[in-house]
Structures are given as C-alpha cells and as structure tokens.
mmCIF file as Biopython writes it, N, C-alpha, C and O atoms, coordinates in Angstrom:
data_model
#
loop_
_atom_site.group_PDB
_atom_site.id
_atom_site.type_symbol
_atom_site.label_atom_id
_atom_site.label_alt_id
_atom_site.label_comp_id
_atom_site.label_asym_id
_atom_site.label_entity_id
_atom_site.label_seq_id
_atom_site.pdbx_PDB_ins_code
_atom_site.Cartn_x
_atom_site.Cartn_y
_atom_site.Cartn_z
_atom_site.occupancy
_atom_site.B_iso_or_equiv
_atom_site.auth_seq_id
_atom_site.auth_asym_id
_atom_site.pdbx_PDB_model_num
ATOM 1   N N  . UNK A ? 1  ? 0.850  -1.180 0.000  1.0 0.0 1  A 1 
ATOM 2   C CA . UNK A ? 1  ? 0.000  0.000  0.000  1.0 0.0 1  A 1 
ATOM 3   C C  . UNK A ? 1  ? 0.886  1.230  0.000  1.0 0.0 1  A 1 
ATOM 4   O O  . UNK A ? 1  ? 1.554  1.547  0.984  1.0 0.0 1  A 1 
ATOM 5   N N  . UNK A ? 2  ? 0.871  1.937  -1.174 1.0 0.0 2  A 1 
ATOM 6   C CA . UNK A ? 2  ? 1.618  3.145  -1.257 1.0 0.0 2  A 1 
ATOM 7   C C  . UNK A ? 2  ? 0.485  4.327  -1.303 1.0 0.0 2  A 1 
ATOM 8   O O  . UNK A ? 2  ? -0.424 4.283  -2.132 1.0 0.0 2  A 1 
ATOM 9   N N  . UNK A ? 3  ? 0.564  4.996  -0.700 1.0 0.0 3  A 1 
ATOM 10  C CA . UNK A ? 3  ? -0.367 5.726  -0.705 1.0 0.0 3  A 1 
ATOM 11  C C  . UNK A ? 3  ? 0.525  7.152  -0.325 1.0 0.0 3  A 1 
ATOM 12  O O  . UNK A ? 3  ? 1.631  6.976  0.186  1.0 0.0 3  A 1 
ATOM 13  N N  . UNK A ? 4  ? 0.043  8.601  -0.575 1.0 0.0 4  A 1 
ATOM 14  C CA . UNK A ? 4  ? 0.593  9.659  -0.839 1.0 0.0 4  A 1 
ATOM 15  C C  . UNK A ? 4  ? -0.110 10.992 0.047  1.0 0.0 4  A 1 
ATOM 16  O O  . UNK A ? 4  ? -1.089 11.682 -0.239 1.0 0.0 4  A 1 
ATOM 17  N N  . UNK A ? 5  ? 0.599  11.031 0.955  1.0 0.0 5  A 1 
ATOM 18  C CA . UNK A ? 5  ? -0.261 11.857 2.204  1.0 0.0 5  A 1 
ATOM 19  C C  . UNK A ? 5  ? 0.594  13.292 1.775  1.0 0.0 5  A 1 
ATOM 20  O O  . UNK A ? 5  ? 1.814  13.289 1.610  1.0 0.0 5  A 1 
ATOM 21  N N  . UNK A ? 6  ? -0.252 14.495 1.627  1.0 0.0 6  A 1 
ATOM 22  C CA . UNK A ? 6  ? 0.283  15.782 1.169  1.0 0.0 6  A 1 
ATOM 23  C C  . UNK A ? 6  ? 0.079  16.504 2.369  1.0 0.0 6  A 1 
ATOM 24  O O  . UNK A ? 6  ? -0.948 16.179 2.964  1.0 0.0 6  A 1 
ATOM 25  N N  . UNK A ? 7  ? 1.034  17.744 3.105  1.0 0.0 7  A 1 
ATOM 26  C CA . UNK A ? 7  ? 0.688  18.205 4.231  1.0 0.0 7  A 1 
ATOM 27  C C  . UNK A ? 7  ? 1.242  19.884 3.939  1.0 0.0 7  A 1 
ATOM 28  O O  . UNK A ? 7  ? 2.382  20.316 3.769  1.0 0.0 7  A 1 
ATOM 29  N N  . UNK A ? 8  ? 0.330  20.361 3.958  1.0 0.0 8  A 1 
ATOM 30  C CA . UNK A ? 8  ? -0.005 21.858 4.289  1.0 0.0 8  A 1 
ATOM 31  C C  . UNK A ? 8  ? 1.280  22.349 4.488  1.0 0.0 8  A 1 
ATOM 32  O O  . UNK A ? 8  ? 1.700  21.733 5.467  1.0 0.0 8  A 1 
ATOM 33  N N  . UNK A ? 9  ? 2.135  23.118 4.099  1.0 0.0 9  A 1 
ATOM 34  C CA . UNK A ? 9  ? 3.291  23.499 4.489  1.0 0.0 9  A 1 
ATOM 35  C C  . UNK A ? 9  ? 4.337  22.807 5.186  1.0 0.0 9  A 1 
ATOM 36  O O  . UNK A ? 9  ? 5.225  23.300 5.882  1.0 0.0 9  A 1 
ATOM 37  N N  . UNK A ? 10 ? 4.113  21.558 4.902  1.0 0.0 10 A 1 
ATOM 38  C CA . UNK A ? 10 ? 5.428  20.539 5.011  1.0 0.0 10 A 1 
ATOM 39  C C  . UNK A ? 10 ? 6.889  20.865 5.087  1.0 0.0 10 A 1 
ATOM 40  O O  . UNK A ? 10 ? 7.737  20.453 5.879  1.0 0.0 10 A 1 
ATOM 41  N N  . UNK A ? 11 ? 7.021  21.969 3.761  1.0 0.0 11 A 1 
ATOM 42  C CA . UNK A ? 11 ? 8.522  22.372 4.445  1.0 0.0 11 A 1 
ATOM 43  C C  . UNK A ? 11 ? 8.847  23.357 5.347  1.0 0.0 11 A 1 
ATOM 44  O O  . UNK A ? 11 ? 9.847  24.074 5.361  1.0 0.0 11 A 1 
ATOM 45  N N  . UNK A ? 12 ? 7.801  23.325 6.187  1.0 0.0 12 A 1 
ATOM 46  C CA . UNK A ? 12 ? 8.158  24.652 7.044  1.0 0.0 12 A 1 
ATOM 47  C C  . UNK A ? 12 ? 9.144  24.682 7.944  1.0 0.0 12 A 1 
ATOM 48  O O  . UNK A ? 12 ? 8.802  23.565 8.333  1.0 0.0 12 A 1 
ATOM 49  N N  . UNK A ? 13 ? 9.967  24.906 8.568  1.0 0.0 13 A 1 
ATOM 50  C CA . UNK A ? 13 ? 11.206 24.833 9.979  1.0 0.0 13 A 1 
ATOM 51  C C  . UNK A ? 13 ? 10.421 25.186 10.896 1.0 0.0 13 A 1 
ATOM 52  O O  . UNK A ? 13 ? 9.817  26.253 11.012 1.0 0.0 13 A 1 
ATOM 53  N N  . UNK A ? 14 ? 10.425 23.994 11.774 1.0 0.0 14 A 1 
ATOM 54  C CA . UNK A ? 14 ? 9.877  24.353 13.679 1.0 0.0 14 A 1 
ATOM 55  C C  . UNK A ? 14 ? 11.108 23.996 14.253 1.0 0.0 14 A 1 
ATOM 56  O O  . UNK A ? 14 ? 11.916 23.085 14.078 1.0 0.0 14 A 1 
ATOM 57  N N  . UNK A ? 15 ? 11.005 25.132 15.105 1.0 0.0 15 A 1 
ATOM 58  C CA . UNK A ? 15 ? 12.523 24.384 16.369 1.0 0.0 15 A 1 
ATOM 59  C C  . UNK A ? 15 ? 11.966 23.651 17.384 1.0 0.0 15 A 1 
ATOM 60  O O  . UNK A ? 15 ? 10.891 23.893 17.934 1.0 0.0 15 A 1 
ATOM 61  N N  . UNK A ? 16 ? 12.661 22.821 17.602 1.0 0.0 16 A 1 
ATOM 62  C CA . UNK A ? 16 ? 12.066 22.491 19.060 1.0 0.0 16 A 1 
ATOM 63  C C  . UNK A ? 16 ? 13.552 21.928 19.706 1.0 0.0 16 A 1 
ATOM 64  O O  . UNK A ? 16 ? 14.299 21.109 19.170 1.0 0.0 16 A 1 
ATOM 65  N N  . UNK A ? 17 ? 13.773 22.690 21.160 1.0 0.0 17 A 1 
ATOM 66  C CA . UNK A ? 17 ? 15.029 22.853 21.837 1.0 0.0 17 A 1 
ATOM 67  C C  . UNK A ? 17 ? 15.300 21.219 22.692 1.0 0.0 17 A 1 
ATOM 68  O O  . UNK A ? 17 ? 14.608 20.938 23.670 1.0 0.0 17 A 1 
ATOM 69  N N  . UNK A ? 18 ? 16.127 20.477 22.289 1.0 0.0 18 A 1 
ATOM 70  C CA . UNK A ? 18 ? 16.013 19.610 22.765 1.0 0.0 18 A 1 
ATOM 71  C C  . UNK A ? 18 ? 18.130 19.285 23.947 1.0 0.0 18 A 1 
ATOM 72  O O  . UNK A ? 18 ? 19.150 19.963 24.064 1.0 0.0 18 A 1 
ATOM 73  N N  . UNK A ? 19 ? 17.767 18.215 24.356 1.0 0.0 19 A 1 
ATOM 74  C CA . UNK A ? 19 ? 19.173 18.137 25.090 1.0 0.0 19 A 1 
ATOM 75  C C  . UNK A ? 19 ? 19.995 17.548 24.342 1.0 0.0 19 A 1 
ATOM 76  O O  . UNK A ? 19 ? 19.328 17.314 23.333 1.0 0.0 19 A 1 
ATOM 77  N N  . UNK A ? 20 ? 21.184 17.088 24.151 1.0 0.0 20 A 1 
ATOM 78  C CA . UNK A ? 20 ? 22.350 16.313 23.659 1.0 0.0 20 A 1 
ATOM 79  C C  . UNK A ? 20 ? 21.780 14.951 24.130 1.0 0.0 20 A 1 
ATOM 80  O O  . UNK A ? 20 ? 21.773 14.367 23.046 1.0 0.0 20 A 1 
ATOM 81  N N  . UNK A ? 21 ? 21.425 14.294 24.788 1.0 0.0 21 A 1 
ATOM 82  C CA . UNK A ? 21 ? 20.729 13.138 25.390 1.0 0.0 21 A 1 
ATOM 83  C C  . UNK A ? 21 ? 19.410 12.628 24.740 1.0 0.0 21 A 1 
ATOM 84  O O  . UNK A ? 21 ? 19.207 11.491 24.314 1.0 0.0 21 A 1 
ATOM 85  N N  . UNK A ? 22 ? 18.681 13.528 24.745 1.0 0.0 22 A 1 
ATOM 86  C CA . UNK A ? 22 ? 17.657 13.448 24.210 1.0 0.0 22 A 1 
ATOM 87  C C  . UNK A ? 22 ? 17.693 13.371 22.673 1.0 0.0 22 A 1 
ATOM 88  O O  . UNK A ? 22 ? 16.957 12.505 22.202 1.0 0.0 22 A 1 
ATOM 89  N N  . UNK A ? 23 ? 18.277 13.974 21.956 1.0 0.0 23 A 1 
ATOM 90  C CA . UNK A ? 23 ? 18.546 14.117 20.699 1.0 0.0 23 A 1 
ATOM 91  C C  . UNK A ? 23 ? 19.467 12.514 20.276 1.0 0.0 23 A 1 
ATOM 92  O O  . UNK A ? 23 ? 19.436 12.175 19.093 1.0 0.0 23 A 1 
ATOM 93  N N  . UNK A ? 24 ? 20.135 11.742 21.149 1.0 0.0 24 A 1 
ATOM 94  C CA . UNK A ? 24 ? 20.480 10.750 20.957 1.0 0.0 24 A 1 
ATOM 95  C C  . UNK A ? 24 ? 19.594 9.606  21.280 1.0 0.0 24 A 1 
ATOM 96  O O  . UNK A ? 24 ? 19.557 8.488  20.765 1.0 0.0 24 A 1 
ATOM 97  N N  . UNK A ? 25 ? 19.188 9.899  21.830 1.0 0.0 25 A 1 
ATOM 98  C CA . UNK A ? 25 ? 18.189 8.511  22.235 1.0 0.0 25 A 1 
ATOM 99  C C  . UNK A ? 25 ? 16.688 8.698  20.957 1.0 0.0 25 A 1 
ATOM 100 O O  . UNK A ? 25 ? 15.982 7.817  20.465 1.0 0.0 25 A 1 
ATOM 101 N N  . UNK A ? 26 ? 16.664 10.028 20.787 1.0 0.0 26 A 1 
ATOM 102 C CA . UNK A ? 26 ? 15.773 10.167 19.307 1.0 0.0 26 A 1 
ATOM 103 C C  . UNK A ? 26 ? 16.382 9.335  17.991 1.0 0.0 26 A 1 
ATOM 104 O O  . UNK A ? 26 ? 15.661 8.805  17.145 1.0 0.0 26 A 1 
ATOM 105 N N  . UNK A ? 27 ? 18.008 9.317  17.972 1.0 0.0 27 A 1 
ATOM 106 C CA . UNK A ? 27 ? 18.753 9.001  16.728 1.0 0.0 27 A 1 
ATOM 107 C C  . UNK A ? 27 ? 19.096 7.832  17.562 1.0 0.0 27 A 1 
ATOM 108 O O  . UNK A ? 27 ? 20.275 8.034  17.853 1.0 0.0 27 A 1 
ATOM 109 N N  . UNK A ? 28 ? 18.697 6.621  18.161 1.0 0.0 28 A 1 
ATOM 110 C CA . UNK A ? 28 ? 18.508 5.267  18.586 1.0 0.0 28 A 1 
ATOM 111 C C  . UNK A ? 28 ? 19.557 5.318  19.506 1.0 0.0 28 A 1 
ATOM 112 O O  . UNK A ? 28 ? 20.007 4.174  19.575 1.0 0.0 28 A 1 
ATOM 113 N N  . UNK A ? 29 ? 20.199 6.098  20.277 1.0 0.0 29 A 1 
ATOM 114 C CA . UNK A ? 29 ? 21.425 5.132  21.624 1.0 0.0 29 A 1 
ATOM 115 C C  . UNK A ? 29 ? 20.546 4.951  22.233 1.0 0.0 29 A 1 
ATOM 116 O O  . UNK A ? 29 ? 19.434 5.448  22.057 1.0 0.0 29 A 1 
ATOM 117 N N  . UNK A ? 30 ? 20.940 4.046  23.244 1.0 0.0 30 A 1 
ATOM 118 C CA . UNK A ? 30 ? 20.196 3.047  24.099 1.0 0.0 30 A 1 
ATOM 119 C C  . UNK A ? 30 ? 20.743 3.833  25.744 1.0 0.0 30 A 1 
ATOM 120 O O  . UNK A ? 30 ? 21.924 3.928  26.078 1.0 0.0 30 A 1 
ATOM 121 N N  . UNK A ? 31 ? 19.722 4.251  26.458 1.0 0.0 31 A 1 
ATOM 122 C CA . UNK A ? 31 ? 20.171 4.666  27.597 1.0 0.0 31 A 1 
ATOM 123 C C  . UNK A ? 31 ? 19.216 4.034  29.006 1.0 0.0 31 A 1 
ATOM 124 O O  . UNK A ? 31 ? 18.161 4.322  29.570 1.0 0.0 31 A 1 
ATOM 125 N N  . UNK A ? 32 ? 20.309 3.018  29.148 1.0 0.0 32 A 1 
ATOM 126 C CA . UNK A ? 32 ? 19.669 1.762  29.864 1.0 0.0 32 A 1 
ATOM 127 C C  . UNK A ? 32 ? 19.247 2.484  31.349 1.0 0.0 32 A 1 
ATOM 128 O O  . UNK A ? 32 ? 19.676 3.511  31.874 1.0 0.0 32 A 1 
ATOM 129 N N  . UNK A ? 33 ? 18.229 1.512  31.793 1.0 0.0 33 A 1 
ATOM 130 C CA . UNK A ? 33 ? 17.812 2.131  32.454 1.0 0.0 33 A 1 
ATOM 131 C C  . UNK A ? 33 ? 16.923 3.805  33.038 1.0 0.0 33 A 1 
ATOM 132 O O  . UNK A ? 33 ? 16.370 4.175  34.074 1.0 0.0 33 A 1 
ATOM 133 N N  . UNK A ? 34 ? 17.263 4.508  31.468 1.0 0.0 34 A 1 
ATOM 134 C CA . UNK A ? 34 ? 16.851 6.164  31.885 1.0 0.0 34 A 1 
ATOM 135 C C  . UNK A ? 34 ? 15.605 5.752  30.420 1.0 0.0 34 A 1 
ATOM 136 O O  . UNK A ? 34 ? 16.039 6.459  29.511 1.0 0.0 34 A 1 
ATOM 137 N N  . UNK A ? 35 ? 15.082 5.428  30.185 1.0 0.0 35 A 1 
ATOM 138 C CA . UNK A ? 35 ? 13.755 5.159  28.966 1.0 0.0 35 A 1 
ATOM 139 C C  . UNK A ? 35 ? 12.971 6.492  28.902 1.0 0.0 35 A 1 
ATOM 140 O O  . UNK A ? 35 ? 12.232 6.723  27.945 1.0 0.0 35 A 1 
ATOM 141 N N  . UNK A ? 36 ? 13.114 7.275  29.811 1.0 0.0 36 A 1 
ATOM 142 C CA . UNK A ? 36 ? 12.313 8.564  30.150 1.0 0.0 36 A 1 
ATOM 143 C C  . UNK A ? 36 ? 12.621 9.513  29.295 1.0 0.0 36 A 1 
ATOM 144 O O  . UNK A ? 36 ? 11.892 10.464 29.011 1.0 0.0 36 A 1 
ATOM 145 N N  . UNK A ? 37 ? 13.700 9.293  28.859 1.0 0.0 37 A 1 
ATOM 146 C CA . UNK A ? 37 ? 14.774 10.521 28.109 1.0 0.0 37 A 1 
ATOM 147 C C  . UNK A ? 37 ? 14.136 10.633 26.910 1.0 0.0 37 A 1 
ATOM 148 O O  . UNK A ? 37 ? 13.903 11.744 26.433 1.0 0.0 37 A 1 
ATOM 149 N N  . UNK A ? 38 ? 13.764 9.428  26.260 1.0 0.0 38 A 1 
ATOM 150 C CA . UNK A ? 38 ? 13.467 9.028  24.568 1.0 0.0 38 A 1 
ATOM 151 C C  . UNK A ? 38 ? 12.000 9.385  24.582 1.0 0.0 38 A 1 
ATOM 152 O O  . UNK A ? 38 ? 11.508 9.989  23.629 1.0 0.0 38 A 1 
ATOM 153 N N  . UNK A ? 39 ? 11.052 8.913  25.983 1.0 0.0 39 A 1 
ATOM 154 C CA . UNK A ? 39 ? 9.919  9.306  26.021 1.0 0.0 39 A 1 
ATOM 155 C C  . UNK A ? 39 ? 9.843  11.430 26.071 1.0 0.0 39 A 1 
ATOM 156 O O  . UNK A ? 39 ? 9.350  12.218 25.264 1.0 0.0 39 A 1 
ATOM 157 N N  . UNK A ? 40 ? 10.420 11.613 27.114 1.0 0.0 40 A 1 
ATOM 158 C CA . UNK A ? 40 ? 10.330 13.167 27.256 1.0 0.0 40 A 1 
ATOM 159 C C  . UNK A ? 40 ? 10.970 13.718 25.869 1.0 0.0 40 A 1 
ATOM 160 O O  . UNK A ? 40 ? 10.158 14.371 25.214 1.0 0.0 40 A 1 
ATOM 161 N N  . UNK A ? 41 ? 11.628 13.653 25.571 1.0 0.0 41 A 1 
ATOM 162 C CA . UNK A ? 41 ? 12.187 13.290 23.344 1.0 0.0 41 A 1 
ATOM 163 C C  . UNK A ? 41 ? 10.831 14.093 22.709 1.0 0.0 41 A 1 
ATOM 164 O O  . UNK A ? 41 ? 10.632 15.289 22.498 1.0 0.0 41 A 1 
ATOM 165 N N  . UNK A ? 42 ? 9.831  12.662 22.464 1.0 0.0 42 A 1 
ATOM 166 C CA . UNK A ? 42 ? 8.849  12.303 21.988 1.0 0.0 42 A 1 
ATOM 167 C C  . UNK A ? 42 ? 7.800  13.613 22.154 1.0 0.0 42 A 1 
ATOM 168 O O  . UNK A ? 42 ? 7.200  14.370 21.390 1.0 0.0 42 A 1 
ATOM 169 N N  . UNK A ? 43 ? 7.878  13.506 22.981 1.0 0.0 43 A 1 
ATOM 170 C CA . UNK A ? 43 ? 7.023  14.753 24.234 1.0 0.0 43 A 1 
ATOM 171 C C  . UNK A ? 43 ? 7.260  16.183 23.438 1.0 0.0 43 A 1 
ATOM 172 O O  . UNK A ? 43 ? 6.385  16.909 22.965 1.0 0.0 43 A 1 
ATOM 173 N N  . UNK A ? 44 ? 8.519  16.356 23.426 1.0 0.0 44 A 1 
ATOM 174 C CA . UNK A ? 44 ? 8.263  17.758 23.313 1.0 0.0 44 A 1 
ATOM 175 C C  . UNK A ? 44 ? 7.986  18.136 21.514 1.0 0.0 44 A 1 
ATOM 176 O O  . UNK A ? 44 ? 7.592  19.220 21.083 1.0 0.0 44 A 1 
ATOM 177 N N  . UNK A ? 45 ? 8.296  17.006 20.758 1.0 0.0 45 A 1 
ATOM 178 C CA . UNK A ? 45 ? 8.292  16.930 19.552 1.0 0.0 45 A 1 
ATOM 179 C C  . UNK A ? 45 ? 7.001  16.907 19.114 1.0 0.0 45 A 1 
ATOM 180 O O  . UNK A ? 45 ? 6.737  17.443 18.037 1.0 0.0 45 A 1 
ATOM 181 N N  . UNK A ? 46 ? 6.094  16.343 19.806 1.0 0.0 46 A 1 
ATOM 182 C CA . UNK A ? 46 ? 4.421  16.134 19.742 1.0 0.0 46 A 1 
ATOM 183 C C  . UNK A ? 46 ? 4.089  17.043 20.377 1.0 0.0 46 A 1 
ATOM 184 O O  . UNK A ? 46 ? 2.896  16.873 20.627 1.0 0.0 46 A 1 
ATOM 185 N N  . UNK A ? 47 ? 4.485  18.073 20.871 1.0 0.0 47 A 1 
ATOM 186 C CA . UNK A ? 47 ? 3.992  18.990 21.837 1.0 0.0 47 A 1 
ATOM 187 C C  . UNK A ? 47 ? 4.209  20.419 20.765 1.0 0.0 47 A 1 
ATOM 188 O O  . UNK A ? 47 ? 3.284  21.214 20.603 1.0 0.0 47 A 1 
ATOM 189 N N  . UNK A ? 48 ? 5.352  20.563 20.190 1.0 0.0 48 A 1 
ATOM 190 C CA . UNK A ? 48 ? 5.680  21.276 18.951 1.0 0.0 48 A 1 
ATOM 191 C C  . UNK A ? 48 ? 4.373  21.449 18.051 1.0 0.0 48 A 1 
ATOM 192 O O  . UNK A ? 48 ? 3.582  22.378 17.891 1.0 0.0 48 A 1 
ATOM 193 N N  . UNK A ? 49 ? 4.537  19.551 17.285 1.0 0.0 49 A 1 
ATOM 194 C CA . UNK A ? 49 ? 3.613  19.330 16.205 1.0 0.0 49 A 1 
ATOM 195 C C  . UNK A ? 49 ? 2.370  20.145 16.562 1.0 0.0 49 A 1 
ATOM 196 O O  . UNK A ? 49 ? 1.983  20.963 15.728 1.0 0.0 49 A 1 
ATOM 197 N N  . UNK A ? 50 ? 1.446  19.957 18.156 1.0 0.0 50 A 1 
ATOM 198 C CA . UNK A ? 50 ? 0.480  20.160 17.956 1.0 0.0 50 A 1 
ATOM 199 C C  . UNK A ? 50 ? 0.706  21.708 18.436 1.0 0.0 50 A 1 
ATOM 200 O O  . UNK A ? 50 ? -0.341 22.263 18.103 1.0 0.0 50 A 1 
ATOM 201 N N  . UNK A ? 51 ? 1.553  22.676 19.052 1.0 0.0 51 A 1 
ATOM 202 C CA . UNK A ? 51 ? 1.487  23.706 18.933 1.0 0.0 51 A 1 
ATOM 203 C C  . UNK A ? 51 ? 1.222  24.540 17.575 1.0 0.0 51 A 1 
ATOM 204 O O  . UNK A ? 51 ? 0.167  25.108 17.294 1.0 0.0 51 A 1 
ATOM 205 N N  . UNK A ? 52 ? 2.368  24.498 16.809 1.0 0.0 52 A 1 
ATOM 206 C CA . UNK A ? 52 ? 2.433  24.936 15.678 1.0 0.0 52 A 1 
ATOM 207 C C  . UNK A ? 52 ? 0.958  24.583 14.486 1.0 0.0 52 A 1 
ATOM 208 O O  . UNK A ? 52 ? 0.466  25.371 13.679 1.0 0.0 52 A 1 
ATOM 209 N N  . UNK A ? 53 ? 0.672  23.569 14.684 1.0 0.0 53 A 1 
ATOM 210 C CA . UNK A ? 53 ? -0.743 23.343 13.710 1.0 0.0 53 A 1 
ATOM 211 C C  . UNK A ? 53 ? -2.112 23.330 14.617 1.0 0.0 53 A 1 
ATOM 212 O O  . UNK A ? 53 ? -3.121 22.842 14.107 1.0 0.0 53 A 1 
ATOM 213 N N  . UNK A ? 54 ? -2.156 23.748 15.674 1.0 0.0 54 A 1 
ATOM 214 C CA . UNK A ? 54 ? -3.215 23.843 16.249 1.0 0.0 54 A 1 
ATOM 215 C C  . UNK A ? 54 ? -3.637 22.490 16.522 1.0 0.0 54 A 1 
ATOM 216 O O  . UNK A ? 54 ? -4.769 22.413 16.044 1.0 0.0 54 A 1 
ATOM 217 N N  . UNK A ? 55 ? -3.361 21.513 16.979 1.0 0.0 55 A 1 
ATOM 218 C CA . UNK A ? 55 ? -3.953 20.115 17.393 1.0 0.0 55 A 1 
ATOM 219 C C  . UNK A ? 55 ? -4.075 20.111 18.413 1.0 0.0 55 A 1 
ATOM 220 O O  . UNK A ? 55 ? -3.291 20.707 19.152 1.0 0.0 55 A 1 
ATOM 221 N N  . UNK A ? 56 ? -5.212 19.366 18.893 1.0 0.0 56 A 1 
ATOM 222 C CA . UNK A ? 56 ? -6.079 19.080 19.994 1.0 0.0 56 A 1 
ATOM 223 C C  . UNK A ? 56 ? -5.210 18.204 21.048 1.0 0.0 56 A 1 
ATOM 224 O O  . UNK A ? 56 ? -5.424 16.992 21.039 1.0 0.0 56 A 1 
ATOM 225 N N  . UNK A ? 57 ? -4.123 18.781 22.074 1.0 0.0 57 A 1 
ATOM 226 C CA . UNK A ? 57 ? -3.421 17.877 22.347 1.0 0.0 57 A 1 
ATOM 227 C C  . UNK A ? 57 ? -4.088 16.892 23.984 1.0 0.0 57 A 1 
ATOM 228 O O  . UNK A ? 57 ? -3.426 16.186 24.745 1.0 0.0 57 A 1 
ATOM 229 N N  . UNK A ? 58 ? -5.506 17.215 24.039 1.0 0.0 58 A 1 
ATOM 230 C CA . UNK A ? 58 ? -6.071 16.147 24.557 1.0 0.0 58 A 1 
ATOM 231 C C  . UNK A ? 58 ? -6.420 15.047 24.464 1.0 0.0 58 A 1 
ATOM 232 O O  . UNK A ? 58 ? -6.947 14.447 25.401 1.0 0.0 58 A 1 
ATOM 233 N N  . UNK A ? 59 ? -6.265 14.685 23.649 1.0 0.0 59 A 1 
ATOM 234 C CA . UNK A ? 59 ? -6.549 12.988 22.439 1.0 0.0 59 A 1 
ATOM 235 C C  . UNK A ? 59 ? -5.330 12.850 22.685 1.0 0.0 59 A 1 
ATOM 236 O O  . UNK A ? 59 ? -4.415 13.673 22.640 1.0 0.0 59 A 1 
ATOM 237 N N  . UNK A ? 60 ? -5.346 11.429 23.035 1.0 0.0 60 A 1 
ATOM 238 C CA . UNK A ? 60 ? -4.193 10.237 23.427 1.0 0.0 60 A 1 
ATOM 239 C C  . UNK A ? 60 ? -3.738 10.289 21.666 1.0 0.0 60 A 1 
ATOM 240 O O  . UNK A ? 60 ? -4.580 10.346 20.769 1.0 0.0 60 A 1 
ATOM 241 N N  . UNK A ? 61 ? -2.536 10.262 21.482 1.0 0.0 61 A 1 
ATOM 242 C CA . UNK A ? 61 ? -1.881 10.418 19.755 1.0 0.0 61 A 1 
ATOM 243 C C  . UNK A ? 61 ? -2.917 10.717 18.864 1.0 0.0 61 A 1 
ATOM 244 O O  . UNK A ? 61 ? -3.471 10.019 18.015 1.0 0.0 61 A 1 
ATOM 245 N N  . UNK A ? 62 ? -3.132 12.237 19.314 1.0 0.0 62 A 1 
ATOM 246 C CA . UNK A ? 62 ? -3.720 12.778 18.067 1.0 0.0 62 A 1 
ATOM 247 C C  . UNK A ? 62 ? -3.048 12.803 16.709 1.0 0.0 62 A 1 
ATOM 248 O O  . UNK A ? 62 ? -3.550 12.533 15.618 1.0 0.0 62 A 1 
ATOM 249 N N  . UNK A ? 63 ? -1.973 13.131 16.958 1.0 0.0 63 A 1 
ATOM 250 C CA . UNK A ? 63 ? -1.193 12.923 15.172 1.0 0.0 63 A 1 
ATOM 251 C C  . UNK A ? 63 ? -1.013 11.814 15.176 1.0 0.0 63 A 1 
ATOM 252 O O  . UNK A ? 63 ? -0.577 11.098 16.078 1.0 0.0 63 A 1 
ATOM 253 N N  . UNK A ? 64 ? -1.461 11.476 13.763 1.0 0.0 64 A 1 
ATOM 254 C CA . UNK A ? 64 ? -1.760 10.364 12.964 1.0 0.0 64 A 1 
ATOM 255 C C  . UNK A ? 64 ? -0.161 9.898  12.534 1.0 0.0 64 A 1 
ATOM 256 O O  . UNK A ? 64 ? 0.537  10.574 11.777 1.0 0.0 64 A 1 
ATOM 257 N N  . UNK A ? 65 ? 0.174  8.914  13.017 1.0 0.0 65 A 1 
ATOM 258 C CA . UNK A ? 65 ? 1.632  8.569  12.223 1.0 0.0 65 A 1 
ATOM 259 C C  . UNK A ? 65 ? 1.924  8.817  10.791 1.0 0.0 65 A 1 
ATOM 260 O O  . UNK A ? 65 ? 2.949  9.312  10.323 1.0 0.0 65 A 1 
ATOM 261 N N  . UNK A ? 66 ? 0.904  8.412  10.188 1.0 0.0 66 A 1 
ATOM 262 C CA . UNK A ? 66 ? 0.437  8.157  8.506  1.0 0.0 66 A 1 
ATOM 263 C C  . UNK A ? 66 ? 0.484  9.814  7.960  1.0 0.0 66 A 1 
ATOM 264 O O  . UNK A ? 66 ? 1.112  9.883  6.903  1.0 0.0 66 A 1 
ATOM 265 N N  . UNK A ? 67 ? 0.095  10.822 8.319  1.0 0.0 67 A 1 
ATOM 266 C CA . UNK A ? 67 ? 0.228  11.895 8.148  1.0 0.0 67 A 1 
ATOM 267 C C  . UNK A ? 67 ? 1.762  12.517 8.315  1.0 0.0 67 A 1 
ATOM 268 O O  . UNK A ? 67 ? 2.012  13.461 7.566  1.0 0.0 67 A 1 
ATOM 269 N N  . UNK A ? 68 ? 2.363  12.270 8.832  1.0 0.0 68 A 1 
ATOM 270 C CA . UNK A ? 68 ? 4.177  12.611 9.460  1.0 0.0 68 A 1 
ATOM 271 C C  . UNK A ? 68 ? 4.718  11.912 7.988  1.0 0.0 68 A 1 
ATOM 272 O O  . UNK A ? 68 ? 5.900  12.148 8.236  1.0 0.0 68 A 1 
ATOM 273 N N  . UNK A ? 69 ? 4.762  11.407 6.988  1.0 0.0 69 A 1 
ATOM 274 C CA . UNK A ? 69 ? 5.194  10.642 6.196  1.0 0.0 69 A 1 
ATOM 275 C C  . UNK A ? 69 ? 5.274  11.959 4.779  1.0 0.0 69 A 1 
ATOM 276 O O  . UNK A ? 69 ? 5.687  11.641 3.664  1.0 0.0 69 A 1 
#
C-alpha cells in the first residue's frame, strides 16, 4: 500500500530545543535504564507538532503517524 499523504506546508522549519541526550536517544542510543529521556524526546516533539498546527493535544496520539510521512 503506497499511498501519498500531502501536508499543508510541510517544508516549514519548527525548532524544538532539545538536550544532547535526548537528541540521541531520538537518533537510537540506548540509555539503559533512563527510557524517560526518549519518552520526554517524543514529548516535546508532539507537543511542537500540535502547537504549531493547532492540534487538539487532549486525544491520546492525536497525530496520525500516517500523516508525518
């Protein structure tokens, strides 16, 4: 299934300020025992997404994976 998801200003630049830690455990190191790091990662990156486009960030994964593509 190839399918072709188009998104509204796709190339736009958002910053989102992240740590040296965090930014690695985003690009896969493994930081045993600290799992929080990759989650809080996640967090502020979905916290971005739905700032910047107005998403409802009360819905458990409102952004659609399939849409990020």
């Amino acid at each position: 299934m190839n399918t072709s998801v188009k998104i509204p200003q796709g190339d736009e630049k958002v910053t989102v300020e992240l740590t040296v830690k965090e930014l690695m455990a985003l690009a896969g190191a493994r930081f045993h025992g600290n799992h929080t790091l990759e989650i809080g990662a996640r967090k502020k990156l979905k916290d971005a997404l739905a700032d910047t486009y107005n998403i409802d960030s009360s819905k458990k994964d409102s952004i659609d994976y399939q849409l990020l593509n």
